[in-house]
C-alpha positions in Angstrom: 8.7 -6.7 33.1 7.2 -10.1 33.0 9.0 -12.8 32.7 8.0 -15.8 30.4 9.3 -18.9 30.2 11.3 -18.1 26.8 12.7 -15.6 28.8 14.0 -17.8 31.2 15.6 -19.9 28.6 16.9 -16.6 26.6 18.7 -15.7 30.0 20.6 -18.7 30.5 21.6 -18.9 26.8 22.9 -14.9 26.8 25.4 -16.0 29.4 27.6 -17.7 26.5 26.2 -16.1 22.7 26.6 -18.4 19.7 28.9 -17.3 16.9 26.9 -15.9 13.7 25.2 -19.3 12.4 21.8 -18.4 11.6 22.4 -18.5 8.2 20.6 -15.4 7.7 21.9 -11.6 6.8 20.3 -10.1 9.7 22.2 -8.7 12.5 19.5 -9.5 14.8 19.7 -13.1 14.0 23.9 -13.3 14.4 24.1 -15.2 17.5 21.6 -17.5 16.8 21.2 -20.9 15.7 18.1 -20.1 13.6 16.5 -17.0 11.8 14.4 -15.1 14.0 12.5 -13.3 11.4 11.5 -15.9 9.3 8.6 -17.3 11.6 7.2 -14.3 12.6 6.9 -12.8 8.8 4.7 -16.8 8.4 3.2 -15.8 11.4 1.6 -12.4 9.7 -0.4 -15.4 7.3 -2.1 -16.4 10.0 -4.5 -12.9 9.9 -6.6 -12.8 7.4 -6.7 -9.3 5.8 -9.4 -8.3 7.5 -7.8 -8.6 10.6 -5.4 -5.7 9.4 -4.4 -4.0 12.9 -3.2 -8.0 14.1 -1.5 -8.0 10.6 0.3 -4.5 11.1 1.5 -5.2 14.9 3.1 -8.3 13.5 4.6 -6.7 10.8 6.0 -4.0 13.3 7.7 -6.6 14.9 9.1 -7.7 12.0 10.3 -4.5 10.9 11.8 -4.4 14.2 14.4 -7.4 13.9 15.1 -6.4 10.2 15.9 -2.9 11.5 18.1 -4.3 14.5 21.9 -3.7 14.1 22.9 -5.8 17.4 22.4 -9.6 18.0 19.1 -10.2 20.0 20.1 -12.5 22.9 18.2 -12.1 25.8 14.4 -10.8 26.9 15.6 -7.6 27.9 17.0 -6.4 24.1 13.6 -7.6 22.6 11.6 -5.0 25.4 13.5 -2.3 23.9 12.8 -3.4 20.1 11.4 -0.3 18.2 10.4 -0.7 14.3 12.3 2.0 11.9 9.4 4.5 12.8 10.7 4.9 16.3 7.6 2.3 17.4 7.6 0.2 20.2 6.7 -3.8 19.5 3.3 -5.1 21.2 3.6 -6.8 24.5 2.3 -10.1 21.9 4.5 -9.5 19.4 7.2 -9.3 22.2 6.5 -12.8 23.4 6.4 -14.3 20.2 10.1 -12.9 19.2 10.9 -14.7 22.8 9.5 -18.0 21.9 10.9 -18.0 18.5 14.5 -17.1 20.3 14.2 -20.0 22.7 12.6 -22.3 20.4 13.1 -21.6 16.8 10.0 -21.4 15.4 6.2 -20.6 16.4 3.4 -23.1 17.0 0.7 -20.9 15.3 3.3 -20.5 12.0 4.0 -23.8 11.8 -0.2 -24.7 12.0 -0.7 -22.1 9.5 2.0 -23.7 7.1 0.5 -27.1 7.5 -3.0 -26.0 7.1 -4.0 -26.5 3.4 -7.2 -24.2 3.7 -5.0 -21.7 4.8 -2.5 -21.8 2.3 -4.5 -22.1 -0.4 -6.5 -18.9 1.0 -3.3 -17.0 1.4 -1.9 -17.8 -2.2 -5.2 -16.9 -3.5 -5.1 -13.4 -1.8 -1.7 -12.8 -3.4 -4.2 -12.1 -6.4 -4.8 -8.1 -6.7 -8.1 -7.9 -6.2 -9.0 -11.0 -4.2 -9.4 -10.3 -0.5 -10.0 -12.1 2.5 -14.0 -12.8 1.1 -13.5 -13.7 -2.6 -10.5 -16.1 -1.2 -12.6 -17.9 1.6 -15.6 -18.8 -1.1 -13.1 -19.7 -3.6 -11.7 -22.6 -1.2 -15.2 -23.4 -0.7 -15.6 -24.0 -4.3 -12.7 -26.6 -4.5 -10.2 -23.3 -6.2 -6.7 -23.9 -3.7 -4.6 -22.5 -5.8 -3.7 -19.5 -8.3 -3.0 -22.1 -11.7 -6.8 -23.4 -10.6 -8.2 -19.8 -10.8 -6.4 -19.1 -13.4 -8.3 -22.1 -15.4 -11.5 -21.8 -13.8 -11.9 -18.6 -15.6 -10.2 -19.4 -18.3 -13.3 -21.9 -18.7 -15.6 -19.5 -17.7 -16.8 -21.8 -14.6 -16.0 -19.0 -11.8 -17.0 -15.1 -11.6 -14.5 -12.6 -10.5 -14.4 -9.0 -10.5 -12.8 -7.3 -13.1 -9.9 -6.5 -10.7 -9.3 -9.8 -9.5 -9.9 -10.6 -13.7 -6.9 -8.4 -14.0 -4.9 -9.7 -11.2 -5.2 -13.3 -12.9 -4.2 -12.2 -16.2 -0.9 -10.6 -15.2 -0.5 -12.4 -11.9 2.6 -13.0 -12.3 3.5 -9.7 -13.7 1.7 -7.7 -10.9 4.3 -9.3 -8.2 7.0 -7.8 -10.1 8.6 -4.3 -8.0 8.3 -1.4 -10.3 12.0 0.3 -10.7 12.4 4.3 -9.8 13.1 4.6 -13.2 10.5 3.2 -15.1 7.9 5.2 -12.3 10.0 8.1 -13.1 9.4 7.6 -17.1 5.4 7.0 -16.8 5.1 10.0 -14.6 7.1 11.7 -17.3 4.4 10.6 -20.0 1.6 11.3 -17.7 3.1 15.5 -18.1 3.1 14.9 -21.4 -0.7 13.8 -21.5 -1.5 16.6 -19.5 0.2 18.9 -21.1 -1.8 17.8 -24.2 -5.3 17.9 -22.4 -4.6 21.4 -20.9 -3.3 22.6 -23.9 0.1 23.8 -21.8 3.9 23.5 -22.8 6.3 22.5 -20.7 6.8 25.2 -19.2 3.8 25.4 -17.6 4.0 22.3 -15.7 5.0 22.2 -12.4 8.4 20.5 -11.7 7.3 17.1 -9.7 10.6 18.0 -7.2 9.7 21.9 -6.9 5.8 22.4 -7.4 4.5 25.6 -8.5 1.3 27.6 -7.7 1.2 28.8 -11.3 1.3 25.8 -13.2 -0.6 22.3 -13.5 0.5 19.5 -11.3 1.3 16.4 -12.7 3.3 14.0 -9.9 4.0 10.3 -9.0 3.3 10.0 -5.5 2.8 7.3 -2.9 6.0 6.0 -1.9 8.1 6.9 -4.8 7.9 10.7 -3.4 9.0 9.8 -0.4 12.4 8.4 -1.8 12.2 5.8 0.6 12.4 2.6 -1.6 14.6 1.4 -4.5 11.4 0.1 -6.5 7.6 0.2 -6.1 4.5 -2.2 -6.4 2.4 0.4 -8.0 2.4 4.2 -9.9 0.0 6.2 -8.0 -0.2 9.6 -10.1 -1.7 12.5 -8.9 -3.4 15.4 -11.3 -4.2 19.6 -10.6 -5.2 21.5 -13.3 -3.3 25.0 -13.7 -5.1 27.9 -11.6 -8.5 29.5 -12.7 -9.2 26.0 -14.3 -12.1 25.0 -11.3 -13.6 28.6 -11.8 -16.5 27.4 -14.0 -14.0 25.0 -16.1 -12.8 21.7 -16.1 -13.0 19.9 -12.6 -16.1 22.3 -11.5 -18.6 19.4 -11.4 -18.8 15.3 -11.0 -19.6 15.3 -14.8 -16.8 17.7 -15.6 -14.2 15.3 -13.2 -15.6 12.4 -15.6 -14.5 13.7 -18.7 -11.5 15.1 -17.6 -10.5 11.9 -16.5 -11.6 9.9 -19.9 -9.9 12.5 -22.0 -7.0 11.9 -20.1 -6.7 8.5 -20.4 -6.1 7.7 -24.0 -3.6 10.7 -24.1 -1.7 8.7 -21.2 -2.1 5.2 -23.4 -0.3 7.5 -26.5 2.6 8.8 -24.8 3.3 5.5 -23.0 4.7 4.3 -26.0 1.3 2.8 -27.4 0.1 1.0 -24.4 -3.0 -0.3 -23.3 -4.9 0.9 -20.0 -7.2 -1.9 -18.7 -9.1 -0.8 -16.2 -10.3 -2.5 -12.9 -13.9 -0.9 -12.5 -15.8 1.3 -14.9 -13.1 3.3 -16.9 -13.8 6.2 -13.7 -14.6 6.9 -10.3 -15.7 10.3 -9.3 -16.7 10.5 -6.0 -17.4 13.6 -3.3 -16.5 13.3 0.4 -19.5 11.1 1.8 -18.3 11.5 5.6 -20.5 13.3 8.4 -20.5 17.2 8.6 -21.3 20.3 6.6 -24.3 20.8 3.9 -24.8 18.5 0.7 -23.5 21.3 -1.2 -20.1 21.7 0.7 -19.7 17.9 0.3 -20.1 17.8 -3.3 -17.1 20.5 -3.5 -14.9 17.9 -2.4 -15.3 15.6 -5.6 -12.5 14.4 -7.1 -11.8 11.5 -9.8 -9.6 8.4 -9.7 -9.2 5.4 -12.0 -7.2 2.0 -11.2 -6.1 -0.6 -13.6 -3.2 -1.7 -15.3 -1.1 -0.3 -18.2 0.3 -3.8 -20.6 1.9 -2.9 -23.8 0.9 -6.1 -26.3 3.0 -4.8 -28.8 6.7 -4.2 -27.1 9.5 -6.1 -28.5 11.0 -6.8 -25.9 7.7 -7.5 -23.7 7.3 -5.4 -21.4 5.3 -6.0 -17.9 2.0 -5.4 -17.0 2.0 -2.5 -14.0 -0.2 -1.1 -11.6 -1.5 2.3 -12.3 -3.9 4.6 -10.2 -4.3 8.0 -11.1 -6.5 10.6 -9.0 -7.6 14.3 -10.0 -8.4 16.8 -7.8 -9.5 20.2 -8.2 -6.7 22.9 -7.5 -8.0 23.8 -4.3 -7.6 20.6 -2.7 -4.1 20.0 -4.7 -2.4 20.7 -0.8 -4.5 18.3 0.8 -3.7 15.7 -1.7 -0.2 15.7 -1.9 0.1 15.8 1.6 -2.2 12.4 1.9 -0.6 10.6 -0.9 2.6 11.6 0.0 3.4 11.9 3.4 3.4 8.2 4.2 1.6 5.9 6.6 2.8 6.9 9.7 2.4 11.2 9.6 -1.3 10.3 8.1 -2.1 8.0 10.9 -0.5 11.4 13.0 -2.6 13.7 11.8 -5.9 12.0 11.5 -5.4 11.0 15.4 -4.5 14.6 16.3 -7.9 15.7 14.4 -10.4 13.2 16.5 -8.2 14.7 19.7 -7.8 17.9 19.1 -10.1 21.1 20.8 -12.9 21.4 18.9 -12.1 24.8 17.5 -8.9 23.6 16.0 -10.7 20.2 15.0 -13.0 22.7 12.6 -9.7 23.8 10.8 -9.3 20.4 9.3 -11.1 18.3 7.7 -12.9 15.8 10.0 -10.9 12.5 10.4 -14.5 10.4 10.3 -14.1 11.2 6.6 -10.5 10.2 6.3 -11.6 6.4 7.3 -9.2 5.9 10.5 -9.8 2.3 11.8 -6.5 1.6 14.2 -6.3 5.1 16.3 -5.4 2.6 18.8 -2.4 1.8 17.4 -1.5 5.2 19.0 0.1 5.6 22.5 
């Protein structure tokens, strides 16, 4: 492997490890003077979010040191670093970690932290729904900072979306991780509204851990299927009706996928315990596959719904905190598909959609085409 000039200093320093005085609680970091993860996590702030593939071979790296159970001393351990996936760091990323061993810090990090463009761009895009974009012209307008977006449009001198309208509101709120429990209690009320809008007891919806092909689906998905985390940022529900239901019924047509959803939502605001759904576009989004391949009429099959917003409850004593809440109905034919894309995780969907664009093409016909599943970084794939 190449050698830099970090890794010349590394070697020499390997010969005779520090004790643990890093300060920090990761392993990786023990027999260091300084935390190694700590600069590169500032140095993720220097990509804007557009620049999500830089962003996500960062944060590999990152992942990487945090997932470390040895000290990282020398070049040769940060060659073999692997993020908890099983995925090998970037040759960049590499030489970063190795600069910030030998040095203690990054020149780009430390330009980005002294930057006050910067800064201010990356506080304002801690803002759910303010982007890269919105962020950039609201530093051109003299806004650097969340407390002077939050006044601009309290005065009404400064147009936002009514996402980023949200994201103001309960900024501070939004930043708050959502416990299993409560995601656990608003799927829970989400049966409940269903149940109501199907006109189904309880036995007849599926159980979220055991789903059945006989009853309506009714599941919090996302990460909080995959058991992976303690907490989430967000509830991402997802919605089948019980069999038969797409045969002429509800979910047969856009229109039909547009009531279902608006029915649904005040039911959902009841048996949350009086709450309030705020929601970040129109009420409803129901949308058909627009990728390339098969007939108008095959693409239209594909519709589905989804709303985002938040759910607040003004009147909880004590108050209670704004969450994220998105909530997507499909018809029961495509209840497999969903679950698996909402809640396989990151890494299988990247998988799959790079098997589909490699795969023969009579196999590639089985699936859906991965043009329509919006795959951007297949060359994050070795």
């Amino acid at each position: 492997a190449r050698r830099t000039h970090a890794g010349a200093v590394l070697a020499d320093r390997s010969r005779s490890p520090s004790p643990s005085r890093s300060g920090c609680p990761h392993p990786a970091c023990a027999a260091s003077r300084w935390c190694l993860v700590a600069p590169l996590k500032a140095h993720v702030d220097v990509y804007p979010s557009t620049q999500s593939f830089q962003r996500r071979a960062t944060e590999r790296g990152v992942k990487a040191l945090e997932a470390a159970t040895d000290p990282i001393m020398s070049e040769d351990q940060v060659e073999a670093l692997e993020d908890d996936c099983g995925q090998r760091v970037g040759d960049r990323t590499r030489e970063r970690i190795c600069i910030i061993l030998a040095t203690g810090s990054l020149p780009s990090a430390d330009a980005a932290a002294s930057d006050p463009v910067l800064v201010a761009r990356r506080a304002l895009e801690t803002v759910w729904g303010v982007g890269d974009a919105t962020a950039r012209d609201l530093v051109a307008s003299g806004i650097m900072s969340v407390d002077a977006l939050r006044a601009a449009r309290n005065a009404g001198t400064v147009k936002l979306t009514r996402a980023a309208t949200l994201g103001v509101a309960h900024y501070n709120d939004l930043l708050l991780r959502i416990p299993r429990a409560e995601v656990a209690s608003i799927e829970a009320a989400a049966r409940a509204a269903a149940a109501s809008l199907w006109g189904l007891d309880a036995v007849s919806l599926a159980d979220p851990a055991r789903p059945s092909s006989g009853a309506a689906h009714v599941r919090a998905v996302g990460s909080y299927v995959r058991g992976r985390w303690l907490d989430a940022g967000d509830v991402d529900l997802l919605l089948a009706p019980p069999p038969g239901a797409d045969d002429g019924g509800a979910l047969s047509t856009k229109d039909d996928l547009k009531v279902t959803l608006s029915c649904f939502l005040p039911l959902l605001e009841t048996a949350l315990g009086r709450a309030t759904l705020e929601s970040a576009g129109d009420g409803w989004d129901a949308a058909a596959s627009q990728g390339g391949g098969g007939t108008k009429a095959s693409r239209a099959e594909a519709a589905h719904a989804s709303w985002s917003g938040v759910a607040t409850w003004p009147n909880a004593r004590p108050p209670r905190p704004a969450r994220r809440v998105d909530i997507k109905v499909y018809a029961r034919r495509y209840l497999a598909a969903a679950s698996m894309y909402f809640g396989a995780g990151e890494h299988f969907n990247r998988a799959l959609r790079q098997w589909v664009k490699a795969a023969p093409p009579a196999k590639a016909r089985a699936v859906a085409r991965a043009a329509e599943m919006g795959l951007k970084d297949v060359d994050s794939f070795h």
